[in-house]
C-alpha positions in Angstrom: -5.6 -26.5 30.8 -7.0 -22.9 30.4 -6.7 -20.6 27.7 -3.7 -17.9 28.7 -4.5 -14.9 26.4 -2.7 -11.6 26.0 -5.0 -8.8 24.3 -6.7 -11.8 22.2 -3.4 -13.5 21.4 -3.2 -17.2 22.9 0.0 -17.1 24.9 0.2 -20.3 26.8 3.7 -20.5 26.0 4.7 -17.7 28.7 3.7 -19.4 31.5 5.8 -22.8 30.3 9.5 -21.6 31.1 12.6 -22.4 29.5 12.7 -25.7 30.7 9.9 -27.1 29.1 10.0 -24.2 25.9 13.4 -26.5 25.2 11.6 -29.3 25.4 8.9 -28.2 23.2 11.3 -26.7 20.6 12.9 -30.2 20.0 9.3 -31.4 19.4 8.3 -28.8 17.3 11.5 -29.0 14.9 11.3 -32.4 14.6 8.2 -32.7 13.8 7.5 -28.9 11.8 9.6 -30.8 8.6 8.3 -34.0 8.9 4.9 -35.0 7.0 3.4 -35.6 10.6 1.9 -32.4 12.2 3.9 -30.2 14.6 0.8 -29.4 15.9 -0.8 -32.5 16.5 2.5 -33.1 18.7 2.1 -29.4 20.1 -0.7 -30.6 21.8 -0.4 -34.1 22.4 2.7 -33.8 23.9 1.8 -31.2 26.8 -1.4 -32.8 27.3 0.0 -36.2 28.0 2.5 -34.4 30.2 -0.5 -31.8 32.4 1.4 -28.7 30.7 -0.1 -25.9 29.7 -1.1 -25.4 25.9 2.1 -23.5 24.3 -1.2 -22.4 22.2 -0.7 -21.0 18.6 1.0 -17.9 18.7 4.3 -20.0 19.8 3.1 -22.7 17.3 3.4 -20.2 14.4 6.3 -18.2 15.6 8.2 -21.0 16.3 8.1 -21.7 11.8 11.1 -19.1 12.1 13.3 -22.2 13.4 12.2 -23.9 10.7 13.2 -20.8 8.5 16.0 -20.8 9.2 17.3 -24.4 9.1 15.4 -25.0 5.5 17.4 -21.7 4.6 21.0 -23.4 5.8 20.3 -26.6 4.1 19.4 -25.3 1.3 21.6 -22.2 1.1 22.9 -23.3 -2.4 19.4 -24.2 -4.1 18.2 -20.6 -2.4 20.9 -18.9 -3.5 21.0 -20.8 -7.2 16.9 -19.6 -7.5 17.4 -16.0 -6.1 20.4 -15.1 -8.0 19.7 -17.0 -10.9 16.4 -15.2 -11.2 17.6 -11.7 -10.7 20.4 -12.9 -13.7 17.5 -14.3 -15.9 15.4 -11.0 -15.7 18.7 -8.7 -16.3 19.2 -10.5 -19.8 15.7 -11.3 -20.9 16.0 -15.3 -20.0 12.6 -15.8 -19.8 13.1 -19.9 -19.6 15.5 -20.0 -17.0 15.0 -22.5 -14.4 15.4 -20.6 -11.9 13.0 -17.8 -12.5 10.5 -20.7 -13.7 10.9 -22.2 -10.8 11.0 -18.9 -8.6 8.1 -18.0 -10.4 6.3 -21.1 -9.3 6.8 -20.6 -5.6 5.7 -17.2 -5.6 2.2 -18.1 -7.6 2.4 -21.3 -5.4 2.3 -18.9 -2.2 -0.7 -16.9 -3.1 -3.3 -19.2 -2.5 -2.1 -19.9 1.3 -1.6 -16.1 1.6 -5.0 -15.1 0.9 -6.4 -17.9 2.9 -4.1 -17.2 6.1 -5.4 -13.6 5.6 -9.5 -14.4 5.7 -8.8 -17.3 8.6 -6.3 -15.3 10.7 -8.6 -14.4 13.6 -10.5 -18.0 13.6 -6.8 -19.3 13.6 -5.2 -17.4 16.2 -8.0 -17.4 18.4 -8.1 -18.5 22.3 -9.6 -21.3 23.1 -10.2 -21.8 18.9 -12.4 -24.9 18.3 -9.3 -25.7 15.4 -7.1 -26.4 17.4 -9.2 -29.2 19.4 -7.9 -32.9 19.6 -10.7 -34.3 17.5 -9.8 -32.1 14.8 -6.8 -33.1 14.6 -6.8 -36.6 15.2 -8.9 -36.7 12.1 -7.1 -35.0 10.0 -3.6 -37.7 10.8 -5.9 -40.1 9.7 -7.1 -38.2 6.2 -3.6 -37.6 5.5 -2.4 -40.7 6.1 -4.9 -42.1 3.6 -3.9 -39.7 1.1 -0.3 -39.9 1.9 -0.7 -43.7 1.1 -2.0 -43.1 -2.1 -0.1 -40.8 -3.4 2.7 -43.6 -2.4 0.8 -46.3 -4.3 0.0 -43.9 -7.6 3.6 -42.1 -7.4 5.7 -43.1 -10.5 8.7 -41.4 -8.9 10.5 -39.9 -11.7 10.0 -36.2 -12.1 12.7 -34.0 -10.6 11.8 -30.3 -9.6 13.0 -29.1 -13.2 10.2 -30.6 -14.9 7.9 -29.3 -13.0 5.1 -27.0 -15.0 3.9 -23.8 -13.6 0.3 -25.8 -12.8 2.4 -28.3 -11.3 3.2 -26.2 -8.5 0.1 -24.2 -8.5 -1.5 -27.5 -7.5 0.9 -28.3 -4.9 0.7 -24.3 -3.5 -3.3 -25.0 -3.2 -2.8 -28.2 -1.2 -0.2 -26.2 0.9 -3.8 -24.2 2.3 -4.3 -27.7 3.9 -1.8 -26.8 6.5 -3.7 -24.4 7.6 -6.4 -27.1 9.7 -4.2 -28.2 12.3 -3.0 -31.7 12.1 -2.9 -31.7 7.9 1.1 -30.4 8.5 2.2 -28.4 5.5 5.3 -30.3 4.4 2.8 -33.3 4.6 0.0 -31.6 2.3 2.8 -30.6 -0.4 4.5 -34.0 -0.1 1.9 -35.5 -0.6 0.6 -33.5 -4.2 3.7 -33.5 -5.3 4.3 -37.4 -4.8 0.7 -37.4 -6.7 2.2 -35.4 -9.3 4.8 -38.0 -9.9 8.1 -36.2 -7.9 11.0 -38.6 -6.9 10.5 -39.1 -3.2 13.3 -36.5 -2.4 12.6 -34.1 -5.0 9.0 -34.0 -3.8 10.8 -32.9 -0.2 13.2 -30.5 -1.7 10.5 -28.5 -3.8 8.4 -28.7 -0.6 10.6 -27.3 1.7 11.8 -24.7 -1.1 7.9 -23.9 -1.9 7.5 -23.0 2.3 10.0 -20.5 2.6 7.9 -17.5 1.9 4.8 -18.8 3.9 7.0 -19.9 6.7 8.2 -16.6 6.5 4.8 -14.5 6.0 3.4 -16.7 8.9 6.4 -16.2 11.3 7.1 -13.0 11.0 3.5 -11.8 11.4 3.2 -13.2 14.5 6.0 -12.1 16.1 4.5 -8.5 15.2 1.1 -10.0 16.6 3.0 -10.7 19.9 4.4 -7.4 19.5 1.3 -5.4 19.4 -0.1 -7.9 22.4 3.0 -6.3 24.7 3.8 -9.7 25.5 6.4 -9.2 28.8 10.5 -9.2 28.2 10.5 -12.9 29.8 7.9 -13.7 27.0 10.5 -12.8 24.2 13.3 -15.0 25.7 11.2 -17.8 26.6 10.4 -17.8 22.7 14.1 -16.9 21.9 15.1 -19.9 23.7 12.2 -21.8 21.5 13.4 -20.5 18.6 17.4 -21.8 18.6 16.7 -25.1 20.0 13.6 -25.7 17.3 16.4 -24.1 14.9 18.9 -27.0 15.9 16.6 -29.7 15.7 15.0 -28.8 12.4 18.0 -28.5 10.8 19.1 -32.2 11.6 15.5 -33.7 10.8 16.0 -32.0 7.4 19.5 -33.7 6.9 17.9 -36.8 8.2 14.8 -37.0 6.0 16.6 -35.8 2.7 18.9 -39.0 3.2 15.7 -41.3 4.7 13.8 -40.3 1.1 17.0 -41.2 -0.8 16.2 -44.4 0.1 13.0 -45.5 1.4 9.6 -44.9 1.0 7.1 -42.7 3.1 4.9 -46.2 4.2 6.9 -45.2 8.1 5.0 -42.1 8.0 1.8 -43.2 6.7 1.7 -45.6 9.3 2.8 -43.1 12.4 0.5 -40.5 11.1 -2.2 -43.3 10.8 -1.2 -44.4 14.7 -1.0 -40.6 16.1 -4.6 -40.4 14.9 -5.8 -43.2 16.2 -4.4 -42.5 19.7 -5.8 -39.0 20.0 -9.4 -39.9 18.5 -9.4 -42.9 21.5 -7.7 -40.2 23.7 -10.5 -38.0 22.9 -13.7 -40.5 22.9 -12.6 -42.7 25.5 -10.5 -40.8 28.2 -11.6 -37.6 27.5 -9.1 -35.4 26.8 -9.3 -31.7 25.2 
């Protein structure tokens, strides 16, 4: 499919409709919190099915729905770090847990900030060579090799309140990952923090917990970027409509992977992620798709 842009701003997404945007925003919350690539399935999914490219304007504006649904789940963990912080600075607790660990996301989030900021017009870009199959089938396949080893090496016993500040910083610089499509950010700092030797779902909880502020950052500035591209009134409920079902959706894979972690292992993912790459590098080579 072509390249729809809007003063530079891929906005393939308009030309969709709310039908398919519905559609779509099931995909993308399903797969947005899952260690498998929203945007491997962003693209996959309308190829397979001759749509248009939602492109990556909707891709990052649609990490609101996400925002939102990490931000219900974990209203009492956000609340408890917030709040607890703003407590711990008023009396001069300068060890409590939750301004260490409020500290840690926010020195977690600089390294992704400063390279969203240098990459933001190679990423955003119509037509950008990131965003191509091959690039992404190949990084499902790297991260299901590292996903597997971090499940092989994983002790599994550290909860998210013995976590050290370098700890997290490591886990904040794997989170820059995300930034090549098909890596998938709570897949990067799943895995580093399974490496890091995190109970299955505390390495989820601190993941989702650590993406708040970048899911933020990266949502909100491209809503302004659709903003300043005068994107038509349809535009903005086509993505409104994007936005509340990808909302819904998250918020249940969220409930269903804390409870899945609780229990089992990540092999399932390794082995999809492993699969999805596979399919679009044969997609790619052998039946030419782009």
């Amino acid at each position: 499919m072509a390249d729809v842009c809007t003063q530079g701003v891929d906005t393939g997404f308009v030309a969709l409709g709310y039908a398919k945007i519905a559609i779509l925003g099931v995909v993308q919350g399903l797969t947005e919190l899952l260690p498998v690539s929203s945007t491997a399935h962003m693209r996959l999914v309308p190829a397979l099915l001759g749509w248009q490219d939602p492109g990556s304007a909707f891709s990052a504006a649609m990490q609101l729905a996400a925002l939102a649904a990490i931000v219900s789940y974990f209203w009492s963990d956000v609340r408890s770090v917030t709040v607890g912080s703003v407590d711990a600075i008023r009396h001069g607790d300068w060890r409590s847990p939750s301004l260490l660990l409020a500290l840690a996301i926010v020195i977690a989030t600089v390294p992704i900030v400063i390279a969203g900021l240098l990459l933001s017009s190679t990423l955003n870009a119509c037509g950008t060579s990131l965003r191509s199959l091959w690039v992404i089938g190949v990084a499902c396949l790297v991260m299901a090799l590292l996903l597997a080893l971090a499940e092989l090496s994983s002790r599994h016993r550290k909860d998210t309140g013995q976590m050290r500040i370098m700890d997290a910083v490591i886990v904040g610089i794997a989170q820059v990952g995300a930034l090549i499509p098909g890596v998938s950010r709570s897949g990067s700092t799943l895995t580093a923090a399974l490496f890091l030797g995190l109970k299955r779902e505390e390495a989820a909880r601190f993941s989702f917990l650590l993406g708040l502020p970048a899911i933020a950052l990266a949502g909100l500035r491209e809503l302004f970027v659709l903003y300043k591209a005068h994107i038509p009134a349809e535009a903005w409920s086509v993505l409104a409509v994007g936005l509340i079902v990808g909302a819904i959706s998250s918020f249940v894979t969220i409930w269903g992977l804390m409870r899945f972690l609780e229990r089992f292992s990540t092999w399932p993912f390794v082995i999809y992620r492993a699969g999805l790459g596979v399919v679009i590098l044969f997609g790619v080579l052998a039946l030419g798709w782009n």
